[in-house]
LUMMAR-131166 format. One record per residue (C-alpha): residue number from 1; y, x, z. Coordinates in steps of 0.02 Angstrom, whole numbers. Each point is the difference from the previous one (the first is absolute). Layout:
N
<rec><resi>NUM</resi><y>Y</y><x>X</x><z>Z</z></rec>
...
REM end
This chain:
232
<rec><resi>1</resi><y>3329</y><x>4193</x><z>7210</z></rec>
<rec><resi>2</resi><y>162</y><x>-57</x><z>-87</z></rec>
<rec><resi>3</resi><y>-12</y><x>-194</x><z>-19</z></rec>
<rec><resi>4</resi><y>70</y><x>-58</x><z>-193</z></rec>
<rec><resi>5</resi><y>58</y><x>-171</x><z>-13</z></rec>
<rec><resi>6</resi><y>-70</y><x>-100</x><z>-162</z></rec>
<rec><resi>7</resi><y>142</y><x>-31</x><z>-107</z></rec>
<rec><resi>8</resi><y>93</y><x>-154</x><z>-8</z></rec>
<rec><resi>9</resi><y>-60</y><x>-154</x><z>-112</z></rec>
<rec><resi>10</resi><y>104</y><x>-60</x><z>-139</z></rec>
<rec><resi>11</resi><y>83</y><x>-137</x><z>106</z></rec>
<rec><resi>12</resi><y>164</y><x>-80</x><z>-25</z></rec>
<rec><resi>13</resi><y>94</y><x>144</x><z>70</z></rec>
<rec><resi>14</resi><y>-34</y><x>76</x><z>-178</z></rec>
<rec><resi>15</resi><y>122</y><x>-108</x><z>-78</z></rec>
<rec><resi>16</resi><y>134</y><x>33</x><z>152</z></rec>
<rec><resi>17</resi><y>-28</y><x>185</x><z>-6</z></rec>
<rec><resi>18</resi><y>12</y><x>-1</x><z>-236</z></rec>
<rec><resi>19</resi><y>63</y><x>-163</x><z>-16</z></rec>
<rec><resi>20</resi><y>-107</y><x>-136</x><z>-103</z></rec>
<rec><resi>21</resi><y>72</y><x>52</x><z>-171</z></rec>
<rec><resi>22</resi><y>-45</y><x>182</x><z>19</z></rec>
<rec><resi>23</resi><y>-161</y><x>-32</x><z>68</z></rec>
<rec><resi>24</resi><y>-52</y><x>-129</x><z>-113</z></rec>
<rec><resi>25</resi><y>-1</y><x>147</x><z>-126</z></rec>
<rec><resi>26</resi><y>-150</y><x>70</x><z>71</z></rec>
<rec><resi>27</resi><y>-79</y><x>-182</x><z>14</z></rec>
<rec><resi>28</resi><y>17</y><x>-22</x><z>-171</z></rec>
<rec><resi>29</resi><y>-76</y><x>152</x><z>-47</z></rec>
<rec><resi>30</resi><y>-133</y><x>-5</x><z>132</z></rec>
<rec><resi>31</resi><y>-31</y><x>-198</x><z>-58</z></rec>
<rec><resi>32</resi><y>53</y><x>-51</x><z>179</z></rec>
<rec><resi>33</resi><y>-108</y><x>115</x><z>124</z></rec>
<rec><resi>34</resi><y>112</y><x>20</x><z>137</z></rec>
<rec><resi>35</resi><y>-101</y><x>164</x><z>45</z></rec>
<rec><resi>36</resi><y>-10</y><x>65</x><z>-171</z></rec>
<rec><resi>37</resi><y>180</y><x>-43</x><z>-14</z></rec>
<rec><resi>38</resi><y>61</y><x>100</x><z>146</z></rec>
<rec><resi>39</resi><y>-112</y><x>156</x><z>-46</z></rec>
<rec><resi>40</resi><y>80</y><x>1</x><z>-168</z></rec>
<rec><resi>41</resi><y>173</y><x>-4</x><z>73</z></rec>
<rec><resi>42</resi><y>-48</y><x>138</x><z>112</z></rec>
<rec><resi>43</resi><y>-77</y><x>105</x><z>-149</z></rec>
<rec><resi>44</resi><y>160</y><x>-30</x><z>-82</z></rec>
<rec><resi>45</resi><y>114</y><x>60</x><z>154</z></rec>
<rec><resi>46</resi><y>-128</y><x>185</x><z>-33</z></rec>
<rec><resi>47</resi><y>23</y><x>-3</x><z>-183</z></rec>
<rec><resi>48</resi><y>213</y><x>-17</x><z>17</z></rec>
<rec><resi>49</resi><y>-15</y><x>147</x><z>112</z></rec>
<rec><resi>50</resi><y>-121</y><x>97</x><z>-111</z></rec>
<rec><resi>51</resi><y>107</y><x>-39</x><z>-128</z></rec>
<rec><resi>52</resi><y>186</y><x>42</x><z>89</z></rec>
<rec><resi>53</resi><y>-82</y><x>175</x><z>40</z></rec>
<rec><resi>54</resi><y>-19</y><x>30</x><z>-167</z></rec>
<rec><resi>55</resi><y>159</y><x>-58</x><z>-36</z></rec>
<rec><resi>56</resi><y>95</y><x>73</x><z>106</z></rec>
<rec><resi>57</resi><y>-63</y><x>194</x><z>-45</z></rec>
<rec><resi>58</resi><y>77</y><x>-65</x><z>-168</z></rec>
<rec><resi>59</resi><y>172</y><x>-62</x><z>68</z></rec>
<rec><resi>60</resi><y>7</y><x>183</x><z>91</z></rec>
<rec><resi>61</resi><y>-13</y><x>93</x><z>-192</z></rec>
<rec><resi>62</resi><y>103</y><x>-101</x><z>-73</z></rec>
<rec><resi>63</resi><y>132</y><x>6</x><z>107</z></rec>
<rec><resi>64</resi><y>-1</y><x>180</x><z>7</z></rec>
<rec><resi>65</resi><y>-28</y><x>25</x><z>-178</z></rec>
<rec><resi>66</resi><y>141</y><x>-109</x><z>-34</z></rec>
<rec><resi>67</resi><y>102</y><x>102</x><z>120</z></rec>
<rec><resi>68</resi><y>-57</y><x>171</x><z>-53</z></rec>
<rec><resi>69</resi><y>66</y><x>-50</x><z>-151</z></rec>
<rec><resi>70</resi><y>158</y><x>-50</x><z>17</z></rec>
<rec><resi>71</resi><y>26</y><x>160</x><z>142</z></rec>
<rec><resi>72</resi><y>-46</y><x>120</x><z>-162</z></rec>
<rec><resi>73</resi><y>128</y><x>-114</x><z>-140</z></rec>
<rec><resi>74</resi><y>134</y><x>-74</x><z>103</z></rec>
<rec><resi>75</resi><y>161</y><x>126</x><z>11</z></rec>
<rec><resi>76</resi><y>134</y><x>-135</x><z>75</z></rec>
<rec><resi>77</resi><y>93</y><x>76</x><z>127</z></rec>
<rec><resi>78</resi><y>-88</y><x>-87</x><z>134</z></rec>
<rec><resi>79</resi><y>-158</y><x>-49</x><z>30</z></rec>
<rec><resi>80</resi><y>-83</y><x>-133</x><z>-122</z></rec>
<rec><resi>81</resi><y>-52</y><x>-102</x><z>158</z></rec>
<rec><resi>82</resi><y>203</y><x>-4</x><z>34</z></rec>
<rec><resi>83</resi><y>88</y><x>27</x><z>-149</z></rec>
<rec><resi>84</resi><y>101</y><x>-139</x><z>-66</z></rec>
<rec><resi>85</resi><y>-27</y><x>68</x><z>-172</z></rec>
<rec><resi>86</resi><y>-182</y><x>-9</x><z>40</z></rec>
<rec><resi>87</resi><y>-133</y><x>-86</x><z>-120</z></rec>
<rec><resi>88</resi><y>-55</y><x>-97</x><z>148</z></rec>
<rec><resi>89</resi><y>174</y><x>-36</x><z>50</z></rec>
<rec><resi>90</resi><y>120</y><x>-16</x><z>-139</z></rec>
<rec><resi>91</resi><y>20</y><x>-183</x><z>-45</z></rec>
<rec><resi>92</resi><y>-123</y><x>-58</x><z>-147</z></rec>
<rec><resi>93</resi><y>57</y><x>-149</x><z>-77</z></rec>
<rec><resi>94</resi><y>-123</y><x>-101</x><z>-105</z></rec>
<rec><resi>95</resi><y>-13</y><x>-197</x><z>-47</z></rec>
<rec><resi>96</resi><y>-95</y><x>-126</x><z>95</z></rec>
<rec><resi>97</resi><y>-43</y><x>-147</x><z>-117</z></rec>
<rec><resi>98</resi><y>-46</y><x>-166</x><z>77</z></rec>
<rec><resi>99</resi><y>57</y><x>-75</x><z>149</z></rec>
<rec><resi>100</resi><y>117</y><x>-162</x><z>-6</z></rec>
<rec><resi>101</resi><y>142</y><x>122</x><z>-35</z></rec>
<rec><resi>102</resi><y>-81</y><x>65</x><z>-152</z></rec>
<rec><resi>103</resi><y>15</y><x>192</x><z>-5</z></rec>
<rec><resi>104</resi><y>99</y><x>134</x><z>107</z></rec>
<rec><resi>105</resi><y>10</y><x>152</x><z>36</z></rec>
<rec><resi>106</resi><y>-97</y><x>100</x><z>153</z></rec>
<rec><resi>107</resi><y>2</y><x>163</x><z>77</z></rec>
<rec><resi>108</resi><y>-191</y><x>39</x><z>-6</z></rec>
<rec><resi>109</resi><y>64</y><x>158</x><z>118</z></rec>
<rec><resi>110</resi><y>46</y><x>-113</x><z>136</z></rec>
<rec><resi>111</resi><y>-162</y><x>5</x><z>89</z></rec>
<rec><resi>112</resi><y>-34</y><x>159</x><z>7</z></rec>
<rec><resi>113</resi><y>173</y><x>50</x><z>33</z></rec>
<rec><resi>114</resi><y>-27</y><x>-130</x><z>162</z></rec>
<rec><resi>115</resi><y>-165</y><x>53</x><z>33</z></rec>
<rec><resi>116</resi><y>55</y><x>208</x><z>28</z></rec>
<rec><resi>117</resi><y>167</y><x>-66</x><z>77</z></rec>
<rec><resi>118</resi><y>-109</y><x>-107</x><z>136</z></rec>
<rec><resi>119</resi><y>-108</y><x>156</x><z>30</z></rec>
<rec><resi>120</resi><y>152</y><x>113</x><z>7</z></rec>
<rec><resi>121</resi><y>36</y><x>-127</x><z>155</z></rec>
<rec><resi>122</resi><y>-148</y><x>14</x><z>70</z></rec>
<rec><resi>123</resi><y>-4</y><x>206</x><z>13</z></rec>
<rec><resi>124</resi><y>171</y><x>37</x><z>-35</z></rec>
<rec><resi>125</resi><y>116</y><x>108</x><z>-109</z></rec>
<rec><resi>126</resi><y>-91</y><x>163</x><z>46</z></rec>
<rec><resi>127</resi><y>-178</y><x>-57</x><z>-16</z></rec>
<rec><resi>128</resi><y>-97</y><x>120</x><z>-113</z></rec>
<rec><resi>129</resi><y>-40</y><x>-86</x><z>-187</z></rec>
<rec><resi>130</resi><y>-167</y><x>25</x><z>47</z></rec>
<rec><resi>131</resi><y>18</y><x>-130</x><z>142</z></rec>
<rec><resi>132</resi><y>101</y><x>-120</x><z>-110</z></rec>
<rec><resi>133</resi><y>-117</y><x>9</x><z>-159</z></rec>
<rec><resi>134</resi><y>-158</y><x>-25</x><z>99</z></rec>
<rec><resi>135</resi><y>77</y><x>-172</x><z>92</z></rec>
<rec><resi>136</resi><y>20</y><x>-79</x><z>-185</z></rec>
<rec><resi>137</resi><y>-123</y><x>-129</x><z>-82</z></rec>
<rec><resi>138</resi><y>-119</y><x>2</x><z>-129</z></rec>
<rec><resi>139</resi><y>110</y><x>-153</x><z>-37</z></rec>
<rec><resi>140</resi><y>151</y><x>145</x><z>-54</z></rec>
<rec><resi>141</resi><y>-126</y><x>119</x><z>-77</z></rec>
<rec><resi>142</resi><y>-87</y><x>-134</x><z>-98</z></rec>
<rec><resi>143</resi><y>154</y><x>-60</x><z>-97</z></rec>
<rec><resi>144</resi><y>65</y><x>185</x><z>-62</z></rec>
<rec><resi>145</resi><y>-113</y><x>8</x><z>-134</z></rec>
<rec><resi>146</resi><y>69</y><x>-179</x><z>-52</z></rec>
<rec><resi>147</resi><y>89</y><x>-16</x><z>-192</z></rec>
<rec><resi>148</resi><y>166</y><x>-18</x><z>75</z></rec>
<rec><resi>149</resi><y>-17</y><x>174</x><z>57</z></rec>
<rec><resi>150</resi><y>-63</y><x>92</x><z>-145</z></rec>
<rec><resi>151</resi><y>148</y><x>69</x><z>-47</z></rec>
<rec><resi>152</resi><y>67</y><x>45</x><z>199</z></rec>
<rec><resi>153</resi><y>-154</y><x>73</x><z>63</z></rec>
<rec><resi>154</resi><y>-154</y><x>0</x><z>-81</z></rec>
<rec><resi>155</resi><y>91</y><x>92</x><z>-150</z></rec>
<rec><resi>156</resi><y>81</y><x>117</x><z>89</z></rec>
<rec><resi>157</resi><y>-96</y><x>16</x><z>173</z></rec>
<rec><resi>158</resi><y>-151</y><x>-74</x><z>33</z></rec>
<rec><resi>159</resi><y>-114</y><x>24</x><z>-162</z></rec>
<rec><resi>160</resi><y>-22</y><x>188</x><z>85</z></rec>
<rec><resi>161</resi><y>-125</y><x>-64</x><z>112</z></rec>
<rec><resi>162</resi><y>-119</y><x>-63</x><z>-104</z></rec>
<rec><resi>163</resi><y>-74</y><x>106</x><z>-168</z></rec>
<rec><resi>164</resi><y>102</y><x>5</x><z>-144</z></rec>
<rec><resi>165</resi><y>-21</y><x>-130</x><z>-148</z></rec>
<rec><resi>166</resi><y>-41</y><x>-145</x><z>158</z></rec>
<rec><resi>167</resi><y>47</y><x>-154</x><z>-53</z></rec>
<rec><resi>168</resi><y>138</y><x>-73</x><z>128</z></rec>
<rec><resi>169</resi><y>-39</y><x>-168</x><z>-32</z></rec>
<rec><resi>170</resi><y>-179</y><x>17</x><z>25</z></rec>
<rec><resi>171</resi><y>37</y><x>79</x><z>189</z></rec>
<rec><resi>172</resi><y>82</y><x>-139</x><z>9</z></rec>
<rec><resi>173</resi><y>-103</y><x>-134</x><z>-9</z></rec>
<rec><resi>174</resi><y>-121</y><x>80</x><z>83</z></rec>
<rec><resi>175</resi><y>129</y><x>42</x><z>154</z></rec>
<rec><resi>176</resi><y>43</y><x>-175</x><z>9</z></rec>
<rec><resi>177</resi><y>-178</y><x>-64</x><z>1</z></rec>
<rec><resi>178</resi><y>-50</y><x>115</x><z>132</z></rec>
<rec><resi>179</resi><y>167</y><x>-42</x><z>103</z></rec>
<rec><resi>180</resi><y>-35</y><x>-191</x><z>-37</z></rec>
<rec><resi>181</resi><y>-184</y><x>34</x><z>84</z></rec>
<rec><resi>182</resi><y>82</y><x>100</x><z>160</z></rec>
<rec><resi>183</resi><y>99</y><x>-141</x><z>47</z></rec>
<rec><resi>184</resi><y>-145</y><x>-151</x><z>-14</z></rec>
<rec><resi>185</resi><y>-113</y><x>135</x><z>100</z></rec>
<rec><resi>186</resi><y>149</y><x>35</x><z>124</z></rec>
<rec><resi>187</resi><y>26</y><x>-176</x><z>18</z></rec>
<rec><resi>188</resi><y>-203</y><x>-52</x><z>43</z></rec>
<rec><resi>189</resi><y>-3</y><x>-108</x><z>-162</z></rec>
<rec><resi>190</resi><y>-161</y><x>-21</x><z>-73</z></rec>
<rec><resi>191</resi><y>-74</y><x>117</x><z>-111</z></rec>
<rec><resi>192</resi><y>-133</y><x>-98</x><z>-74</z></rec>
<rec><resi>193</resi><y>47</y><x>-14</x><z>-162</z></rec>
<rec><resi>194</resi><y>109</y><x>170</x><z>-17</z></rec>
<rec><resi>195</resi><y>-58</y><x>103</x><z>-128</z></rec>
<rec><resi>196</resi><y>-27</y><x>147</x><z>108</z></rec>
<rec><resi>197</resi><y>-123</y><x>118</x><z>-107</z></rec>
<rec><resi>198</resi><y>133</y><x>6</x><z>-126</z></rec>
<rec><resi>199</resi><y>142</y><x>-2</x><z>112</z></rec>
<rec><resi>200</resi><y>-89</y><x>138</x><z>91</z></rec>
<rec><resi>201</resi><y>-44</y><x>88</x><z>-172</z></rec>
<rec><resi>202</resi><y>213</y><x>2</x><z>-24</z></rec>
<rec><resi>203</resi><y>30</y><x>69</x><z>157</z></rec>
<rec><resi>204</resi><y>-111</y><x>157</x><z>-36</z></rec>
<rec><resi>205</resi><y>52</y><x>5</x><z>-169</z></rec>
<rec><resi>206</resi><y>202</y><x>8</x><z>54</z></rec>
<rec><resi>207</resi><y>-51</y><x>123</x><z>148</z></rec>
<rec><resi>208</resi><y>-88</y><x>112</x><z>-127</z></rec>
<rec><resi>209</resi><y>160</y><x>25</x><z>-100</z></rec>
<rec><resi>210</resi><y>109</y><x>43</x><z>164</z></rec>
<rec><resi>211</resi><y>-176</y><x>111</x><z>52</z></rec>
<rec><resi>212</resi><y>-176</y><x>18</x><z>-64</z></rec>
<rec><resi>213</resi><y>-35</y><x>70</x><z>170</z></rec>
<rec><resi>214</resi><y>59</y><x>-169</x><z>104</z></rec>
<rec><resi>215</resi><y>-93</y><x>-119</x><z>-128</z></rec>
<rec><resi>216</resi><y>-153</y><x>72</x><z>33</z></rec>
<rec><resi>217</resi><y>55</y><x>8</x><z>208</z></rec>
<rec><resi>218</resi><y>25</y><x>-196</x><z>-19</z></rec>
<rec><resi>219</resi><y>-163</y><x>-41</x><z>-100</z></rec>
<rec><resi>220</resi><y>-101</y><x>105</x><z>107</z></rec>
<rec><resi>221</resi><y>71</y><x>-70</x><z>153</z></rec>
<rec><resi>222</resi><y>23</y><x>-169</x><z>-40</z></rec>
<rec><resi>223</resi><y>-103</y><x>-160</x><z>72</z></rec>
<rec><resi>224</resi><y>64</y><x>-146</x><z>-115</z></rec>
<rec><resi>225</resi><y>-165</y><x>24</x><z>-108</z></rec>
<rec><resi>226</resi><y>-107</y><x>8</x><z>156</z></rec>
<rec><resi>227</resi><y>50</y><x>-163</x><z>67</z></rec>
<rec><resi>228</resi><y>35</y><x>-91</x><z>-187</z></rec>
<rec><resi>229</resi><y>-195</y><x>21</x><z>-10</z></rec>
<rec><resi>230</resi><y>-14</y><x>-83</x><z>201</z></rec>
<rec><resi>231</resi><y>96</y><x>-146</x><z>-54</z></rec>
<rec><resi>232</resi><y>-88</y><x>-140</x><z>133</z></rec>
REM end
């Protein structure tokens, strides 16, 4: 007979292992029960992943809606991962205010022009698009739908993967919302106060526009509700 070990106490090595701040989080909520405390941070670690699933079958659509889209518009002579002229590439000036300089001008195409020239490095010149495409963020995706590109890509490209009339600044808040929750659940920050059901509610409602078919794969699949209503 296999012999399990009782789990740990809530001891000091809590604090070493989180640090004090972070785990003080869950002694706040828990009004200082070091075991109720630690279950909630473990419930937490379930609900990021249940969550990043969920997520993450997102990220996948979008990224390939985004570059369906731009395979079926784009007619530069090279490939709108490479092309200089590209939407993602071609510098895109626009005014920072703020700062203690005051305003100036930034290329909001520098990152991703970084981000597909570091993956480039990674796989080289002759790696498949495919290969490059799949190796970029939600952090590049998310940011495509943004004002400053209305005119370079959502005008011209990318409103062909969602249904026509959808509102691009709608997407977009949504997008960044959903991208803002992806990187507190990728980062084990605490959830307790996220407003998941809704957050949850945009992510089906954005899938549904890329495909009816994978919002109703995510809600049937997904746990977040499950373990919302297990909340120690």
């Amino acid at each position: 007979m296999t012999h399990v070990s009782p789990a740990p106490g809530a001891g000091p090595w809590v604090e070493a292992w989180l640090s004090p701040a972070r785990f003080g989080v869950y002694l706040y909520e828990t009004g200082g029960d070091r075991a109720r405390a630690l279950e909630l941070y473990r419930w937490n670690s379930e609900l990021s992943c249940a969550v990043l699933r969920d997520l993450g079958h997102f990220e996948v659509a979008l990224r390939n809606a985004y570059a369906t889209a731009l395979d079926a518009t784009w007619s530069g002579p090279g490939h709108w991962l490479d092309d200089p002229a590209s939407p993602l590439r071609a510098p895109l000036l626009r005014t920072k205010r703020g700062g203690p300089r005051g305003p100036r001008q930034v290329d909001i195409n520098d990152k991703p022009r970084r981000a597909i020239d570091a993956a480039r490095s990674r796989y080289g010149v002759q790696a498949l698009p495919g290969k490059i495409i799949a190796d970029l963020s939600l952090g590049l995706w998310r940011y495509l739908s943004s004002s400053a590109h209305e005119k370079t890509l959502w005008v011209p490209h990318l409103h062909r993967a969602f249904p026509a009339g959808t509102n691009r600044a709608t997407v977009d808040r949504k997008i960044g919302d959903l991208h803002g929750l992806r990187n507190r659940a990728a980062h084990w920050e605490p959830l307790l106060a996220a407003p998941l059901a809704r957050r949850m509610g945009d992510l089906v409602w954005v899938a549904g526009l890329l495909s009816p078919e994978l919002a109703d794969f995510v809600q049937h699949h997904s746990e977040v509700a499950v373990l919302l209503a297990k909340r120690p």
